[in-house]
C-alpha positions as CSV (number, residue, x, y, z in Angstrom):
1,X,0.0,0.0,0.0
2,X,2.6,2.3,0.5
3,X,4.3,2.0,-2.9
4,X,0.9,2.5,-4.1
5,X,0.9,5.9,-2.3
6,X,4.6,6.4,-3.3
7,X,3.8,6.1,-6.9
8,X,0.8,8.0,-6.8
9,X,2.4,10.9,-5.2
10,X,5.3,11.2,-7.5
11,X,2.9,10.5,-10.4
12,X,1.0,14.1,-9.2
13,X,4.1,15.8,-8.5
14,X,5.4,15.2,-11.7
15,X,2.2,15.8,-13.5
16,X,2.0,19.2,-11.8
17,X,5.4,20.2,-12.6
18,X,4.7,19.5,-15.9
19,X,1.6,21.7,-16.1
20,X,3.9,24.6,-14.6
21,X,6.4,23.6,-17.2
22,X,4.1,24.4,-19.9
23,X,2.2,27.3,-18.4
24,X,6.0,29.6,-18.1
25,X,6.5,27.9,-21.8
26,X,3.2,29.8,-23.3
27,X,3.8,32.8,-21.5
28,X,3.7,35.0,-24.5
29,X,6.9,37.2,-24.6
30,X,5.4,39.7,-26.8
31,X,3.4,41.0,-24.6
32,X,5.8,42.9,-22.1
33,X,7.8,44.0,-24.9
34,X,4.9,45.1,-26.8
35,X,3.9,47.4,-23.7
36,X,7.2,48.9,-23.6
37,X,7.6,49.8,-27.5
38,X,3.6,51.0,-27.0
39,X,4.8,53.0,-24.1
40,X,8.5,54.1,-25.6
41,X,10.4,53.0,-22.5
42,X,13.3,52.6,-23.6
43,X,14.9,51.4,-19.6
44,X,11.8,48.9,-19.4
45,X,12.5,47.6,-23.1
46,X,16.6,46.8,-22.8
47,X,16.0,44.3,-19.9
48,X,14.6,42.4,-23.0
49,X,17.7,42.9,-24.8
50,X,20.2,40.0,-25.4
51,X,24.1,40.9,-24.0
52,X,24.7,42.1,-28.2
53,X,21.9,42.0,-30.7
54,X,21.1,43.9,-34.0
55,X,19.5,47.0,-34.4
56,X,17.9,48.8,-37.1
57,X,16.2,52.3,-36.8
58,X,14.9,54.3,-40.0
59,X,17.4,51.8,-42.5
60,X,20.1,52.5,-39.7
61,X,21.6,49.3,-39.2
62,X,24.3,48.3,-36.5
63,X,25.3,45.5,-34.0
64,X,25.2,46.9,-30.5
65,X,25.7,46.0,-27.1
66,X,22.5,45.9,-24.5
67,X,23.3,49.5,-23.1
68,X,24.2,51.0,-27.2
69,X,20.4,49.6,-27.9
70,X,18.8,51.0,-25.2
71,X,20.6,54.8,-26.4
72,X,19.5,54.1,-29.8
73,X,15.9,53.1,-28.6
74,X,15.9,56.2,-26.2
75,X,16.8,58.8,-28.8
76,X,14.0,57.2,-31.1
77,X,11.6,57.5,-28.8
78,X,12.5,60.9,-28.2
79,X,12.4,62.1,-31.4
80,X,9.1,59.7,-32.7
81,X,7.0,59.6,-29.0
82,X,4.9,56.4,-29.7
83,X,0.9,56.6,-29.2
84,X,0.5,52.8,-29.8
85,X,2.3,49.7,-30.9
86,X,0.0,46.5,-32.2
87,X,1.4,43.2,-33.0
88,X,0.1,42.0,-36.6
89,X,2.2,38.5,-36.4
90,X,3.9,35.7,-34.7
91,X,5.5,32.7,-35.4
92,X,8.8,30.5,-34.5
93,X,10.0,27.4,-32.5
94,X,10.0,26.8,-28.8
95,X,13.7,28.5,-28.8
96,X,13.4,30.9,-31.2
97,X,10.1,33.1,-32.4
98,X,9.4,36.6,-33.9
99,X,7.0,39.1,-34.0
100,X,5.8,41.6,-36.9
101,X,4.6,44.7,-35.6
102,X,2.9,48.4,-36.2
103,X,3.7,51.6,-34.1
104,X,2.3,54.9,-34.6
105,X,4.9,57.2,-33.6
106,X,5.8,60.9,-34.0
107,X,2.9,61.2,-36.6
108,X,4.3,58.1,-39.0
109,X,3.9,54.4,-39.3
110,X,6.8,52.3,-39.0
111,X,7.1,48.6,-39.3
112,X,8.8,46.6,-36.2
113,X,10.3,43.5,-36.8
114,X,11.0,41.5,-33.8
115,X,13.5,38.3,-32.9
116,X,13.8,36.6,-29.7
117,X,15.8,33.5,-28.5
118,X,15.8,31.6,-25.6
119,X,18.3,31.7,-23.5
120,X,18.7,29.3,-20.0
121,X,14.8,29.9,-19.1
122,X,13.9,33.2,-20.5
123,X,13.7,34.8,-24.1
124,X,15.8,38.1,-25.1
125,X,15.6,40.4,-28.2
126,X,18.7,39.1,-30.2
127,X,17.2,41.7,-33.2
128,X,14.9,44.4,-33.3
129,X,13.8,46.6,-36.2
130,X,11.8,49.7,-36.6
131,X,11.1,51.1,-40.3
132,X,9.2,53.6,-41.6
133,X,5.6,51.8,-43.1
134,X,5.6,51.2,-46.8
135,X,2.1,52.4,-46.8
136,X,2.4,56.2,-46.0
137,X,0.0,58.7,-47.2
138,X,1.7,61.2,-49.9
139,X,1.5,64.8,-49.5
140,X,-1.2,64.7,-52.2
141,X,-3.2,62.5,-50.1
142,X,-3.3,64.6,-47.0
143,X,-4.5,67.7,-49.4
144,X,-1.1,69.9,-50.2
């Protein structure tokens, strides 16, 4: 009887830690980095940041450390404040996904482009793009 017990113990414990397992693995990572490029907090947004990653801004592309990122993501957000950021898409593996996104900042649209990779038990941004949208209204849309 007390095998019995034995067994059915570890047979709960191991089907619970599998249940947390796979609740921390569907946590979706996009959504406190989508917070932080909505909100232009650029401090909040770096902790995301792999140790070096790539980084373009406006066809500005560069490798950069974490702290180089979060200087470039600072000034960007200085000079285009964002009012909201929307993710369109995602896809990828359990180790590695990516997110397609749209910000309205500064008056424009740009198009973010977003790569994460796990690392030990967490995901960091290993590359992050922001691009001015393809679909801008011309001058002779907007009545000039």
């Amino acid at each position: 009887m007390k095998t019995f017990e034995t067994l059915t113990l570890m047979l709960v414990l191991l089907t619970a830690g599998n249940v947390c397992s796979a609740q921390i693995n569907n946590t979706n990572v996009f959504t406190p980095i989508s917070k932080y490029l909505g909100k232009g907090d650029a401090e909040s947004l770096s902790a995301w940041f792999a140790d070096n990653l790539q980084v373009s801004v406006i066809s500005q592309e560069s490798p950069a450390s974490k702290t180089q990122a979060r200087q470039i993501f600072k000034s960007f957000f200085a000079s285009y404040p964002p009012k909201e950021f929307t993710i369109t898409h995602t896809a990828g593996r359990s180790n590695m996904k990516y997110a397609l996104g749209t910000m309205i900042a500064g008056g424009e649209r740009f198009d973010v482009t977003i790569f994460v990779a796990r690392k030990d038990s967490t995901y960091l941004i290993q590359q992050l793009s922001i691009e001015r949208g393809q679909f801008r209204p011309s001058a002779r849309m907007n009545g000039r």
